[in-house]
C-alpha positions as a Markdown table, in Angstrom:
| # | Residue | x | y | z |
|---|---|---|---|---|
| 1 | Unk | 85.5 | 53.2 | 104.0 |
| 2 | Unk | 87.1 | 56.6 | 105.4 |
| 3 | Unk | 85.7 | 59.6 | 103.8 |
| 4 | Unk | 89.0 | 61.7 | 105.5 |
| 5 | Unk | 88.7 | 65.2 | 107.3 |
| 6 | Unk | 85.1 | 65.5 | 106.3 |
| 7 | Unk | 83.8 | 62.2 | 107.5 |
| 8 | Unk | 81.3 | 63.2 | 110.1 |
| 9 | Unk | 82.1 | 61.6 | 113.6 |
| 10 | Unk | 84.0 | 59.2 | 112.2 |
| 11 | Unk | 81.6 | 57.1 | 110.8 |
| 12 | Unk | 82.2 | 55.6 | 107.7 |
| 13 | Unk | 79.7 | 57.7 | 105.9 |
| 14 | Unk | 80.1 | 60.5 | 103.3 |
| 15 | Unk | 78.3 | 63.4 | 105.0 |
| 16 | Unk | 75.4 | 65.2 | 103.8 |
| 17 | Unk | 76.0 | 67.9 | 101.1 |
| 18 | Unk | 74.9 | 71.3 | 102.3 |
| 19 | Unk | 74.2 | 74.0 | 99.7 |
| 20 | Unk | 76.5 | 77.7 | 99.3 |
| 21 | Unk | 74.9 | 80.3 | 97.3 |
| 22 | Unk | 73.6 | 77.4 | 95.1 |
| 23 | Unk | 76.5 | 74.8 | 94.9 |
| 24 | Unk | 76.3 | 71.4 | 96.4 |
| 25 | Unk | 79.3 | 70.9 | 98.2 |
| 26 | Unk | 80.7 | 68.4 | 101.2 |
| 27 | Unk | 82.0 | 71.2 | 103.7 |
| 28 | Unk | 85.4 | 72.7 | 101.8 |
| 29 | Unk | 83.4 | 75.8 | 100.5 |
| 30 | Unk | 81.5 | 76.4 | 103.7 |
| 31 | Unk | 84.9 | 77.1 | 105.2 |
| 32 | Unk | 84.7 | 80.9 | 105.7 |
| 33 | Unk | 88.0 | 82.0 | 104.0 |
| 34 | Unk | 90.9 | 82.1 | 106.6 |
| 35 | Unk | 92.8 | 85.2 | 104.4 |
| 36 | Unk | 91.6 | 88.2 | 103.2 |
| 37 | Unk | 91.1 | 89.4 | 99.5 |
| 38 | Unk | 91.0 | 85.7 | 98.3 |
| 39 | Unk | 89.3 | 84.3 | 95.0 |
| 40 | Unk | 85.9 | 83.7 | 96.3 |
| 41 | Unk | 85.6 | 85.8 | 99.6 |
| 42 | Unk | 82.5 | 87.0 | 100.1 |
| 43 | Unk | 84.0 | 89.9 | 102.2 |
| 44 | Unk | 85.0 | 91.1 | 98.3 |
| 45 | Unk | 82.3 | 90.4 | 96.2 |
| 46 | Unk | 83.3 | 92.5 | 93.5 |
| 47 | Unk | 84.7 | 90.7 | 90.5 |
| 48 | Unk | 88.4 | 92.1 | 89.5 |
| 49 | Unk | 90.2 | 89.3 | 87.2 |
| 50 | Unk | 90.0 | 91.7 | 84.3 |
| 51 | Unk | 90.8 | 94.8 | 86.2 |
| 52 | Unk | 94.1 | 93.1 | 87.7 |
| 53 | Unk | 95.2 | 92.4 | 84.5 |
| 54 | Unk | 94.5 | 95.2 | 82.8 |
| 55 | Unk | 96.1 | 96.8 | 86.1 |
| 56 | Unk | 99.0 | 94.5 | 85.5 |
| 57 | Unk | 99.5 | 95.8 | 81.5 |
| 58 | Unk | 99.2 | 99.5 | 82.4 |
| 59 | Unk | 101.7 | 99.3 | 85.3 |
| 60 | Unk | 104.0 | 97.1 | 83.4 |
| 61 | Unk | 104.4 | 99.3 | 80.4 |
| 62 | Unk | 105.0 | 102.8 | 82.8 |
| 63 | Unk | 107.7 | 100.2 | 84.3 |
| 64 | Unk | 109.5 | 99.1 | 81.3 |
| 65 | Unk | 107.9 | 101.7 | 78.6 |
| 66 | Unk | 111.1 | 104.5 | 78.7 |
| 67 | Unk | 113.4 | 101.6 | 78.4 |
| 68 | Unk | 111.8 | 99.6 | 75.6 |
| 69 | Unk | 111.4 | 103.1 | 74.0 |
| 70 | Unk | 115.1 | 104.4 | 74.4 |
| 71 | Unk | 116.5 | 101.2 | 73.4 |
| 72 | Unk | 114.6 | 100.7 | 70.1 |
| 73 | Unk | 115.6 | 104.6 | 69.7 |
| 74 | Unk | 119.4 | 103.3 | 69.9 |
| 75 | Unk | 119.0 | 100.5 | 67.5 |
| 76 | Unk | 117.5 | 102.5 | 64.7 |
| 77 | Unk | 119.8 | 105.5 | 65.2 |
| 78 | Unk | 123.5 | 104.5 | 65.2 |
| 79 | Unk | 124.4 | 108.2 | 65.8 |
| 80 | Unk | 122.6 | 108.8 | 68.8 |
| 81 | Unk | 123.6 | 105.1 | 69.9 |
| 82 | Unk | 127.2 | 107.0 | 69.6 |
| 83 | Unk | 126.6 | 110.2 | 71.0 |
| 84 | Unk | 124.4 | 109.1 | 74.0 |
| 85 | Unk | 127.0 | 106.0 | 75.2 |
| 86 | Unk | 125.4 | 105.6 | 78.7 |
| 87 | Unk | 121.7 | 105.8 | 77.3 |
| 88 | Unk | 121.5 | 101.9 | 77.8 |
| 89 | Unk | 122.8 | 101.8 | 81.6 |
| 90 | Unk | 120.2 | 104.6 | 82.2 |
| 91 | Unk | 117.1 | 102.8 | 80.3 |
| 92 | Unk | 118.5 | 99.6 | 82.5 |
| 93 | Unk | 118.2 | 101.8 | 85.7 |
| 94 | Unk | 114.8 | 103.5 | 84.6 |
| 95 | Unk | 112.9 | 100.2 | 85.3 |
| 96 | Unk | 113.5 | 99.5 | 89.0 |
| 97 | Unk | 113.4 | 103.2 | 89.7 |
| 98 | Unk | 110.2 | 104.1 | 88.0 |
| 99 | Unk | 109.0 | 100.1 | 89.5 |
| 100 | Unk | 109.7 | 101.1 | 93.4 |
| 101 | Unk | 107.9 | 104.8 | 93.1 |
| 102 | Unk | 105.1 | 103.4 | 91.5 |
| 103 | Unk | 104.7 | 99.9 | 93.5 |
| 104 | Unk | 106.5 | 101.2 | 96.9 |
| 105 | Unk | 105.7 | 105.0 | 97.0 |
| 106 | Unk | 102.7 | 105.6 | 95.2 |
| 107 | Unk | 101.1 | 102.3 | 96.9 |
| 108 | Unk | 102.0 | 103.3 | 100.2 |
| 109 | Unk | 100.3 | 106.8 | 99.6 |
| 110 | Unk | 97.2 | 106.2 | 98.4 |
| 111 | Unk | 97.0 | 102.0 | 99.0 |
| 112 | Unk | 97.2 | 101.0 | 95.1 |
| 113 | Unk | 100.0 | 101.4 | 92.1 |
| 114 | Unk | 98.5 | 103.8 | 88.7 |
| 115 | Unk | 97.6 | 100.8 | 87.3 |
| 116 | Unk | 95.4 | 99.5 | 90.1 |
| 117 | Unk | 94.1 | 103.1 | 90.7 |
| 118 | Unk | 93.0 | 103.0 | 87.0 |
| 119 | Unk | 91.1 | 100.3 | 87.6 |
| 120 | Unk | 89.5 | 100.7 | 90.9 |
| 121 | Unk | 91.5 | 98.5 | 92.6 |
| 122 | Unk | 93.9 | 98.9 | 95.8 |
| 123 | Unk | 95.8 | 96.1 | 97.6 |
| 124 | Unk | 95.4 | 94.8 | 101.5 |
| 125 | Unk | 97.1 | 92.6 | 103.5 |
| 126 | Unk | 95.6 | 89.3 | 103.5 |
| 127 | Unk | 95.8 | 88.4 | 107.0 |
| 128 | Unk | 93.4 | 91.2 | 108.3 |
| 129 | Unk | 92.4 | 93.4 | 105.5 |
| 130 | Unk | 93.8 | 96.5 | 106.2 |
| 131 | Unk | 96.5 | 99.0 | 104.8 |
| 132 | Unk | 99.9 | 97.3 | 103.9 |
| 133 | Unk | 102.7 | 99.4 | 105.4 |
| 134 | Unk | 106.0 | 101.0 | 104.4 |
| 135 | Unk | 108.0 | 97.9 | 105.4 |
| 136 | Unk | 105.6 | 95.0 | 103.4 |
| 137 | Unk | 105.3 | 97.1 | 100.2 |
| 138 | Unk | 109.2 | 97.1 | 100.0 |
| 139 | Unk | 109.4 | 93.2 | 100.9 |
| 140 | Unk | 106.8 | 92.4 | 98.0 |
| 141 | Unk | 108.8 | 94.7 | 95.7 |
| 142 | Unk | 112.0 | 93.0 | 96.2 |
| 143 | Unk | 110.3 | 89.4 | 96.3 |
| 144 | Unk | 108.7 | 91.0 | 93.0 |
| 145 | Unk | 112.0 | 92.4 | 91.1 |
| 146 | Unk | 114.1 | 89.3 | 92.0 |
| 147 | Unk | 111.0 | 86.6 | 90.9 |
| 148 | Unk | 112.6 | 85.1 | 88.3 |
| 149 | Unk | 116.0 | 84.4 | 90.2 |
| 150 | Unk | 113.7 | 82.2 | 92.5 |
| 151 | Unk | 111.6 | 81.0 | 89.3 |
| 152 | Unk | 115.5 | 79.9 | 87.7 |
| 153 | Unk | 116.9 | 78.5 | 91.1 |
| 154 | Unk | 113.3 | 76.5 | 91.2 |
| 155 | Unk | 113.4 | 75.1 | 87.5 |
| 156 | Unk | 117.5 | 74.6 | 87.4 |
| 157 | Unk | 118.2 | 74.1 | 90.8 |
| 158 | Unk | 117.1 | 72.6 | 94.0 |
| 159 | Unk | 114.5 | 75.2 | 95.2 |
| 160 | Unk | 111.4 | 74.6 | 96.1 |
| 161 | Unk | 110.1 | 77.6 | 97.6 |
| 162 | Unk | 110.7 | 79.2 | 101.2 |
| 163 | Unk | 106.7 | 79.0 | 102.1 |
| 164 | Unk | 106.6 | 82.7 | 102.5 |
| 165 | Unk | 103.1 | 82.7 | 101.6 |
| 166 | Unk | 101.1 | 85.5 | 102.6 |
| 167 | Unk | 103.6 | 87.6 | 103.2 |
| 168 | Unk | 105.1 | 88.3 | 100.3 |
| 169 | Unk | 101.8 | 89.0 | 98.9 |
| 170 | Unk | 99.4 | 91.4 | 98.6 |
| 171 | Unk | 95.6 | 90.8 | 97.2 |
| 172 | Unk | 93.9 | 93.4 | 95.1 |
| 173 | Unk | 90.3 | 94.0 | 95.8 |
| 174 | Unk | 88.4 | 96.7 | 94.7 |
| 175 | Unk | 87.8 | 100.3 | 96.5 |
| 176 | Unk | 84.4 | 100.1 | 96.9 |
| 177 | Unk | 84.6 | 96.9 | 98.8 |
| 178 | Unk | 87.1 | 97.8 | 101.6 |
| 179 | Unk | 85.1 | 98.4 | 104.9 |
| 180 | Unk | 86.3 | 102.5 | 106.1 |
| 181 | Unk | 87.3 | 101.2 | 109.3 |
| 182 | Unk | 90.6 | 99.5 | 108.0 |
């Protein structure tokens, strides 16, 4: 019988578990992690499942906030639905602009969006570790703001997924954990 990958020499026999920071396993989680920022790196310690969520609601509302706001404005007051015609188009607009200053600008300033500054977090890239740049923030905004085409052409259509990866995303970890060098 094969044991696959993790078969030791070949031979036919399971191989010896060896123990991680008190779990058993046969060799997967003794794999030092290949990107950066991952669930379980030890180069990240810190645990941040609740702040990225919480970073998630915070910048999500100061995305689409003004325009939830203007239009239940507009659907309780027919008069200022009247007087204010273009009010919708703007609250459309408000979303994708308030969405790139906050997830393109303000990241690329000081490395993290409100909501991930909130919450002591700030993003990396996960190939290295350091500082996204200028260029990356924008790809992962677009790949962000156009999600659920890809999510429609995937369920509808014929799409499975380009294998971007990596690249079109961007790990939060928290401040305290990034080394200063990066």
């Amino acid at each position: 019988m094969t044991y696959g990958r993790h078969s030791k020499g070949g031979s036919g026999q399971p191989p010896e578990p060896s123990e991680v920071r008190g779990i058993e396993t046969f060799g997967r989680l003794d794999d030092p992690p290949t990107e950066y920022g991952t669930w379980g790196d030890p180069r990240y310690p810190s645990t941040r499942r609740l702040r990225g969520i919480t970073a998630f609601v915070v910048d999500w509302v100061l995305h689409a906030g003004p325009m939830i706001a203007v239009f239940v404005v507009m659907a309780q007051d027919h008069v200022l639905d009247e007087k204010l015609p273009q009010a919708r188009f703007w609250a459309l607009v408000s979303w994708p602009v308030l969405s790139i200053i906050d997830r393109v600008v303000v990241q690329g300033l000081w490395h993290g969006s409100v909501g991930k500054l909130l919450c002591g977090l700030v993003v990396i890239r996960p190939e290295d570790g350091g500082w996204p740049g200028f260029g990356r923030l924008v790809k992962v905004w677009v790949v962000g703001v156009f999600f659920w085409v890809f999510f429609l052409l995937s369920v509808f259509g014929n799409y499975t997924g380009g294998g971007g990866g990596p690249e079109f995303s961007l790990p939060a970890v928290r401040r305290q954990d990034v080394r200063v060098g990066q």
